[in-house]
N, C-alpha and C positions, 0 to 999 in steps of 0.2 A: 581684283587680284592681279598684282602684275610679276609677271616671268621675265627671266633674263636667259639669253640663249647662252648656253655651256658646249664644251665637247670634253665630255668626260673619259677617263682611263679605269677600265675598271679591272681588279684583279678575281679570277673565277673561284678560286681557291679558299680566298677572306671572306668575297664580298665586300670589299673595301671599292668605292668611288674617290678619284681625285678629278677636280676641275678647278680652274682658275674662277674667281667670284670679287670682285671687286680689285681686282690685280692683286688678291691673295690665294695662294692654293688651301682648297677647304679639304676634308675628307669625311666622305659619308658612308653608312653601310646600308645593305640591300641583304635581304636574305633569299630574294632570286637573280643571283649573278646573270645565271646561264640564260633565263627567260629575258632578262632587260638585256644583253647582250643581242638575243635572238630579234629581236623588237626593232632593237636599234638597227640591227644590220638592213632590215625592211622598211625604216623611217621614210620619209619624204620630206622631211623638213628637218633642222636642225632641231638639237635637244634642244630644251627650256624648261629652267629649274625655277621654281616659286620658294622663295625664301621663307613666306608667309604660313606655309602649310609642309614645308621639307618634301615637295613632291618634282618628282623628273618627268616631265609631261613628253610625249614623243609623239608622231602626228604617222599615221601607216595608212599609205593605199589600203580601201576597201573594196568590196562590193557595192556597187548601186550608188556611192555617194561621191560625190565630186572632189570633195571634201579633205575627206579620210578621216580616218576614226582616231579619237585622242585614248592616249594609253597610259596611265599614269603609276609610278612608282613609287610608293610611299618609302622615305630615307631615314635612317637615324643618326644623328650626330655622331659620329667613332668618336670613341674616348681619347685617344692619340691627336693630340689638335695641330703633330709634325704631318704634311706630305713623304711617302716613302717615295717619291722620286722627284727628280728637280730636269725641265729640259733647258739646256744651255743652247746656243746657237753652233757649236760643235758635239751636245751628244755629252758630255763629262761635268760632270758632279762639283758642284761648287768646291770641295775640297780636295781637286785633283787641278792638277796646275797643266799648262800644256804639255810641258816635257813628260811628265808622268805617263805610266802606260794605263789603258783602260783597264777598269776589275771587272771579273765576271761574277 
């Protein structure tokens, strides 16, 4: 099984994951935002998503093991196959031109 490292944006609310995956933004859902958020924030290694299986594997300092213990998040494809966010190298949305003022 091979994994590709991700840094995913996830929103707590949806459950919606975005990550960039082959230089396209995918979106996935999770129905424990708040726990793979908690996870991630304790990780020691970057994410790494398995295409093969839809899982987000995270790697966490444990006890007793040198290691660390792999923790894995089973994802489901979101029916919306759009990204709700896009990041630009200044921060604005492909459909906002420079002079334009940011939207909240």
């Amino acid at each position: 099984m091979s994994t590709l490292r991700v840094l995913p944006i996830i929103d707590l609310n949806t459950g919606r994951l975005q990550f960039r995956l082959h230089g396209q933004w995918v979106v996935y859902y999770t129905d424990r935002p708040r726990e793979l958020l908690r996870v991630l924030a304790r990780s020691t290694a970057p994410a790494s998503f398995a295409p093969e299986t839809n899982r987000l594997v995270l790697t966490v300092a444990g006890r007793r093991t040198s290691h660390g213990s792999l923790v894995a998040f089973s994802l489901a494809k979101f029916p919306d196959p759009f990204a709700l966010s896009t990041l630009d190298g200044d921060g604005r949305t492909p459909d906002q031109s420079a002079d334009a003022p940011y939207r909240v």
